[in-house]
Each structure stands twice: as structure tokens, then as C-alpha cells.
N, C-alpha and C positions, 0 to 999 in steps of 0.2 A: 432412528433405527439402530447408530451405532450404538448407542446410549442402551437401548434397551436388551440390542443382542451381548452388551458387556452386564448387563445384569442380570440376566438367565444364567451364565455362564459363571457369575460369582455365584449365585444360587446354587446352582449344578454342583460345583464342589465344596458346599458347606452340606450338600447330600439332601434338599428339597426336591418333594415332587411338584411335579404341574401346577395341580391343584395347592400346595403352600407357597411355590414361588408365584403366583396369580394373586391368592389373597395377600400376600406382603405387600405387592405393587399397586393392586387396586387401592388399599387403603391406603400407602405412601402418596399416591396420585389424588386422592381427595382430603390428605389433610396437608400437601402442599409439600411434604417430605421426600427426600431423594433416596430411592431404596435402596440403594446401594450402601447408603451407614443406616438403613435399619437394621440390613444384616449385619451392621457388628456394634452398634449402640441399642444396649439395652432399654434407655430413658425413652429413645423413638421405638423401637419396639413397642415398649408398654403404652404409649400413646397410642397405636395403631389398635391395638389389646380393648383400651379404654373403649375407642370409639366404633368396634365390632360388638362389644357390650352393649351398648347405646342402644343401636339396631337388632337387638337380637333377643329377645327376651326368654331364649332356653339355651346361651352359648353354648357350642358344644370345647366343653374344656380340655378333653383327651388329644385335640385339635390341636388345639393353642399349646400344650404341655408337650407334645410332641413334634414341634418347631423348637422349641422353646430348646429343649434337650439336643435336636440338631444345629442349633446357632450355637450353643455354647457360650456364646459372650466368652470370649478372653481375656476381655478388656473391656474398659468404658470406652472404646475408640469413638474417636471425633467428641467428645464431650467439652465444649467448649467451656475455659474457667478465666474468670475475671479480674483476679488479684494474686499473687505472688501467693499468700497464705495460705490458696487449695493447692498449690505444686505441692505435689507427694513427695518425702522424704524417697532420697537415693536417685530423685531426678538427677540424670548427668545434662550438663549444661555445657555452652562455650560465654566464656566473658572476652568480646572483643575490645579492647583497650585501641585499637587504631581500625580503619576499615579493614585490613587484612590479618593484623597480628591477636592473636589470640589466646588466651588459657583455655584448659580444659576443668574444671568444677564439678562438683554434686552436692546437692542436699543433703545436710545433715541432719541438723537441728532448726525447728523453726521456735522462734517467741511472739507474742503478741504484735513485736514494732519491727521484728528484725529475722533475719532467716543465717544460720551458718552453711556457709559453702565450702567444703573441702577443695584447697586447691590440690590437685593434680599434678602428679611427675610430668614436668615437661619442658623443653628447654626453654621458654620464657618465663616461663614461673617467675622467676628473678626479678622480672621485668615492673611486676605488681610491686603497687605501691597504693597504703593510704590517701585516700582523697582522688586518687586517681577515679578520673570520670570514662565510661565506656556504653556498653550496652550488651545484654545477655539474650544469646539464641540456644533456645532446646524445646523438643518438641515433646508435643502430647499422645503417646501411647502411638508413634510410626506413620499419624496422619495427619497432624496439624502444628504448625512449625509457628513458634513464639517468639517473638520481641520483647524487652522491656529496659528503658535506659536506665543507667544505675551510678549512684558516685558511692564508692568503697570507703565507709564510716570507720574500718579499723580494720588490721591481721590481727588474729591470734593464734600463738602458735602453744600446740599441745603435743608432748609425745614426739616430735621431731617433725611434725605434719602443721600444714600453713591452715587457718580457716577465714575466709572473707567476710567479715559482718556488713549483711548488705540490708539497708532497710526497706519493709513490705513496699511492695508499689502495687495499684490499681491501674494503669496505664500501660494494660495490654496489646500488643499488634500484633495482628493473623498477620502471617507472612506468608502462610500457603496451606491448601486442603488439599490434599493429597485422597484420590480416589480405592486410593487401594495402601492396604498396610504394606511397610518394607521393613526388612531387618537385615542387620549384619554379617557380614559373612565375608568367607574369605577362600574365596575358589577361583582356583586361575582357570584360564580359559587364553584360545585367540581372539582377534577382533581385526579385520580389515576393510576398505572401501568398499561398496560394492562394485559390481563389473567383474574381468576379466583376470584369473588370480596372478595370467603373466604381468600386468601392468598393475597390480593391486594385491600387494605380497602381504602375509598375513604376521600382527604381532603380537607376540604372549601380551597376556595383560592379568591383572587380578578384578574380579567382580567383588567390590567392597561393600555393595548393598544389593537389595533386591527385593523386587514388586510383581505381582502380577501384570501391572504395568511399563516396566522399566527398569534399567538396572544403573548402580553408578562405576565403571571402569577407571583402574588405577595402572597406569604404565608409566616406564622411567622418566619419557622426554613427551612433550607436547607434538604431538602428530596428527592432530584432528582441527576442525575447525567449526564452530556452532553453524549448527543447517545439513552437516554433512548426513549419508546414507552407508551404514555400516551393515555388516554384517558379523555378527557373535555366534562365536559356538563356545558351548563348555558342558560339564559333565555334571549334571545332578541326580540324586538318590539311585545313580547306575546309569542312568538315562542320558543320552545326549541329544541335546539343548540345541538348535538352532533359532535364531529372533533376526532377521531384518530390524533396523533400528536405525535411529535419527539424532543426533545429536541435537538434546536442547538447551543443552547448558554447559559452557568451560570454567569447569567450578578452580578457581586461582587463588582462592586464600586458604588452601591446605597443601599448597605446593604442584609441581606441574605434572602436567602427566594427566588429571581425573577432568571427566566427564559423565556428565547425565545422560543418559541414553535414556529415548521413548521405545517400546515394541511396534512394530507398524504394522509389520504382517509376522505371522506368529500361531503354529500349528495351535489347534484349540486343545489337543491332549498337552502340547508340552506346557500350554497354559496353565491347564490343569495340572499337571506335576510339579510347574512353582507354585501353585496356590496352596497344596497342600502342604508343601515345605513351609511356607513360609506361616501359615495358621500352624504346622506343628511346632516351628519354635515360637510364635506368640505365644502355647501355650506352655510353653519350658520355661517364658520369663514370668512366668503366674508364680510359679512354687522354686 
């Protein structure tokens, strides 16, 4: 039930009615598809498309074209790809060189055998070294987080700028599907335990990403502990933000202080006010 009341609710603010958030699900539920990335994959989309054709021998198309114009696609989100050589140029990546330490990367140039990777201002940059053996995390379009191990065939540097020549690899690993797109950002807010505010005093903190789901918090010093029940407030598109929220993750290999927060309980408009935030800048990173 929570599954399905979280998928009316992503429908509701891509602006379907009844009647097109019901045909999306029905047909997600009989071809085995999770409707929640019909609404932002196009590929399952038109699969659902194909097979109301099937059944239908006078489709009505004004139907289908008018979803079709309120989904938008922003993205190919959740399209899952199987080789190094579909990552789109300008993908930003991280190459971890040890479990915690890391560069930052992007796609440059790809070749037939090899792909160029801009390394990235940052203070280990240095650290990179030919032959050095690691593994590279970046995700695909805010809902499906990448793996693939890598040994660094050469630097070259052009123009005062490093590039990794790292060759293709097919030996992809999902690391996580994420139900909901997240992006960027950088809006501070408080964040404290829940209970009583004399015994649970509240601390600035910066919201460095954000989901309809969930948000990740960045504060100076470690003061939380995975499992715990917070409570977030902070200010979007005018509006203030309150989320109940749970600590799922103390993310440590970018330094101390961040965590993953889930939403637990979570007014359904303020839901709606990140959702739209966060599909308006999916659509900023289109153009």
C-alpha cells in the first residue's frame, strides 16, 4: 500500500489524472514493470505504449501524446547500460584509488578501446599515478549508482589539465536504484534528534543533495549515528520544509560530518514542493 500510495503521489506531481495514473500502473503491473521509472524512462514507457496497441485496435493517440507531454522525460533515468563505452561524455565520476581516498573525474573523450577522463582540481589529484589499480563510482542520470574496477593505462596531460586513459570495461555493478531522482544543492537548514528541543538542541547543517525520498546532510563534526530519528527543517522555493527522517547511511569517505537521511513522515504538499524542485533542475541539466 505504501509502494502504491508513493506512486500516485510521484504521478500527482508530473500532473496526471486518475484516469492516466491507473493506465500507467495497470499496464506496469502486467508487464512486470515498476511504475514508478515508467514515469521517468522513456524505453518502459513505450513498452507499456507497445502493449496497449496490442490490445487495442483503434488506440486512442491524443491519450497516449498527452502523458506523453506531461512525463516530459528529462532523462533516460534508470536506463540501465552495460559497458563503459555507453557512459555519455561529461559523465562526472569518482576514481577510488584506496576504499576511502578518492579523485574526482569526467568524461571526455571516448575511443573504440579507451575512454579519456579529465582529472579534476582536488587535493589528491597528486596522488594518481599510472598503473595505479582502483575502481570508478558515478551514477546514471540521479538513480542508478555504477561500479567498475579499473587499472590506469597512462596520464596525459594537455593544456595544464591531467587526463586518465582508462580502458573500456563491460563489467558493470549496480550498486543502488534509487526510487526517486536526487540532485545537488546546497541549502542550509537545521537538523536535530527527535524529542524534546530542551534535551535535543538543534544544528545548522548544509542539505548537499535531495530526493523526494531523502536528503544527504553535511555538518562540521560527526553527531549522528546510523539508525538515528532526526528531525530537518530548511527553506525551499520560499516554503518551509519540515521531514521527520532517519539516518541510513554515515557516508565517511568524503569527510565527517554527512549523512543520508530517509523521509519517514513527511507532509504530502512539502513532498510535492521537492518533487517539483527537483524535476525543475533535472530539467536545467537537459540544456
Amino acid at each position: 500500500m505504501i509502494i502504491l500510495d508513493e506512486y500516485y503521489r510521484a504521478a500527482k506531481i508530473r500532473g496526471l489524472n486518475a484516469k492516466e495514473s491507473n493506465f500507467i500502473y495497470d499496464y506496469a503491473q502486467k508487464l512486470h514493470l515498476d511504475p514508478n521509472r515508467v514515469l521517468v524512462n522513456k524505453e518502459f514507457f513505450n513498452k507499456i505504449v507497445e502493449e496497449y496497441k496490442t490490445e487495442n485496435a483503434k488506440p486512442n493517440e491524443e491519450f497516449i501524446t498527452t502523458i506523453k507531454e506531461k512525463l516530459d522525460f528529462v532523462s533516460s533515468l534508470a536506463r540501465q547500460i552495460y559497458s563503459t563505452k555507453d557512459i555519455p561524455k561529461n559523465q562526472r565520476a569518482k576514481f577510488y584509488f584506496s576504499q576511502h581516498d578518492y579523485v574526482p573525474i569526467t568524461l571526455t573523450t571516448k575511443y573504440d578501446d579507451y575512454g579519456l577522463w579529465k582529472l579534476e582540481l582536488h587535493g589528491k589529484m597528486d596522488m594518481v599515478r599510472p598503473g595505479m589499480s582502483g575502481f570508478v563510482v558515478f551514477e546514471e542520470k540521479h538513480l542508478i549508482a555504477y561500479r567498475f574496477d579499473i587499472t590506469i593505462e597512462d596520464i596525459l596531460s594537455f593544456h595544464n589539465e591531467k587526463f586518465l586513459k582508462i580502458p573500456h570495461s563491460d563489467n558493470l555493478v549496480v550498486l543502488a536504484k534509487r526510487k526517486y531522482p536526487r540532485v545537488d544543492v546546497d541549502i542550509q537548514g537545521v537538523v536535530k534528534r527527535k524529542g524534546k528541543l530542551r534535551d535535543n538542541p538543534y544544528y545548522k547543517c548544509k542539505i548537499c543533495n535531495i530526493s523526494e525520498g531523502g536528503a544527504k546532510i553535511c555538518l562540521e563534526d560527526d553527531i549522528f549515528h546510523q539508525g538515528e530519528e532526526l528531525e530537518l527543517k530548511f527553506k525551499l522555493n520560499m516554503e518551509d520544509i519540515e521531514a521527520e527522517s532517519k539516518v541510513i547511511a554515515k557516508i565517511t569517505y568524503e569527510g565527517p560530518g554527512q549523512y543520508g537521511l530517509q523521509f519517514v513522515n513527511i507532509d504530502p504538499h512539502m513532498k510535492f514542493v521537492i518533487g517539483k524542485y527537483v524535476n525543475m533542475h533535472l530539467k536545467e541539466e537537459l540544456f
